[in-house]
Structures are given as structure tokens and as C-alpha cells.
N, C-alpha and C positions, 0 to 999 in steps of 0.2 A: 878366199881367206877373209874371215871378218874380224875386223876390226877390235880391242876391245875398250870398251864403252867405260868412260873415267868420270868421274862427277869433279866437276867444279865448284865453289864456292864462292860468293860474294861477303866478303867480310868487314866489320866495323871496328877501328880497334879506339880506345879512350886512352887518352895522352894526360902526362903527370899533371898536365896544364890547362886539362878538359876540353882539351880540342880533340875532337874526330877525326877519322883515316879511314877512308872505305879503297879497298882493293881486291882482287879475284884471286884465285892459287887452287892448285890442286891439293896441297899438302896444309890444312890449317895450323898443325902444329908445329910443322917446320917452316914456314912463312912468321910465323911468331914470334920463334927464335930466333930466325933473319933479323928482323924487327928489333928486334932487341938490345942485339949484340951487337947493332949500329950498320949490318950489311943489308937492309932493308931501302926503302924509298927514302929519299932527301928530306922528305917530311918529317918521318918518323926518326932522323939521323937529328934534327934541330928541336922533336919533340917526342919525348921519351915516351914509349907508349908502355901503360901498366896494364890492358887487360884486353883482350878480344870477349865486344860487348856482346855480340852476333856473329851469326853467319847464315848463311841462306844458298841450299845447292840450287846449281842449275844443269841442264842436260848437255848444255855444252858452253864450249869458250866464247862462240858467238853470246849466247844470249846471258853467259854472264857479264861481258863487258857492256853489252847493253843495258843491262840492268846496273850496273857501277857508273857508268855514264849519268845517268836517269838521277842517282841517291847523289852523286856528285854536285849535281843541282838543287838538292835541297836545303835550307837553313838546317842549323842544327838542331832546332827543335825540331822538324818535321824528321831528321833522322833518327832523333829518339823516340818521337813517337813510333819511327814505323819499326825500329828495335822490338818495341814490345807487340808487335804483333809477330815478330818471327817467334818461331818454335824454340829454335837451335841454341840455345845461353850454356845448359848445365852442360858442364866438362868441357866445352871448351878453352885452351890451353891460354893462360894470365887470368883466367874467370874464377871469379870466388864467389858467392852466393852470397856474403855477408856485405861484400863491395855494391851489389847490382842496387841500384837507384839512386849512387851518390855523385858526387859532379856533376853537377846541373849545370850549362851553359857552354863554351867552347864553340868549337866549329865542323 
């Protein structure tokens, strides 16, 4: 019997307060909603998050947390830059088009 094979996500979310939130989930839009509606991470409970800036699949839960791990380490400008190299912005759930490039600074 095999397996079946689920994608993961590495995601960024921007806080009312331009702080950054990077975490993994299988479900981006229902992870968003968590987020939101305050049943998300401690983080995002003290800092309201308005938008999922990114996200980035991975093949599995191993190498998505490895990769969350990795962005975790980064200043927040190395995580906007490396935003704009991901693909994944448009539709993503809090993401507005006319929002993407504002908040400059955070964490």
C-alpha cells in the first residue's frame, strides 16, 4: 500500500507590526485562519499577522522544517529578500497585490 504523498509548505506571514512569522503546514489557508483568529503560534497571538507574504513547497515535513529552521536564522531583510525570490505570493490567503512591497523592516 502506498503512501499518499502531501506537500508541505514553508511559509512567511507579515505582522500589523512588520514583524515576520515563518512556519510549515500542510494547509496554507487554514493555517492563516489559525493565525488569525488567535489559535495560531504565540507569536502571531502577541502579533497580529495581516498577510501570508510567501510560501514555498517542500517534498516533505523533514525538509520543510529544515528549511524553517535555515529562514529562522535570517535577519529580516535577508527574509525579504529571499520572499522575492519565491514564486508562490499571488492567491495566497491574507495576500493582496496592492499590499506586496509595503512594511519595510520588522523581524
Amino acid at each position: 500500500m502506498k503512501l499518499e504523498s502531501k506537500v508541505w509548505f514553508v511559509y512567511l506571514l507579515e505582522c500589523s507590526n512588520g514583524k515576520l512569522y515563518t512556519g510549515i503546514t500542510l494547509d496554507l489557508a487554514k493555517r492563516f485562519s489559525q493565525h488569525s483568529t488567535g489559535k495560531g503560534a504565540m507569536f502571531t497571538r502577541l502579533n497580529r499577522p495581516e498577510r501570508m507574504i510567501a510560501a514555498q513547497p517542500c517534498e516533505n515535513r523533514s525538509e520543510a522544517s529544515k528549511l524553517e529552521w535555515r529562514i529562522k536564522g535570517l535577519t529580516a531583510v535577508q527574509k525579504r529578500l529571499l520572499v522575492e525570490t519565491w514564486s508562490l505570493t499571488a492567491g495566497l490567503p491574507g495576500h493582496s497585490p496592492e499590499a506586496a512591497g509595503q512594511a519595510e523592516g520588522g523581524e
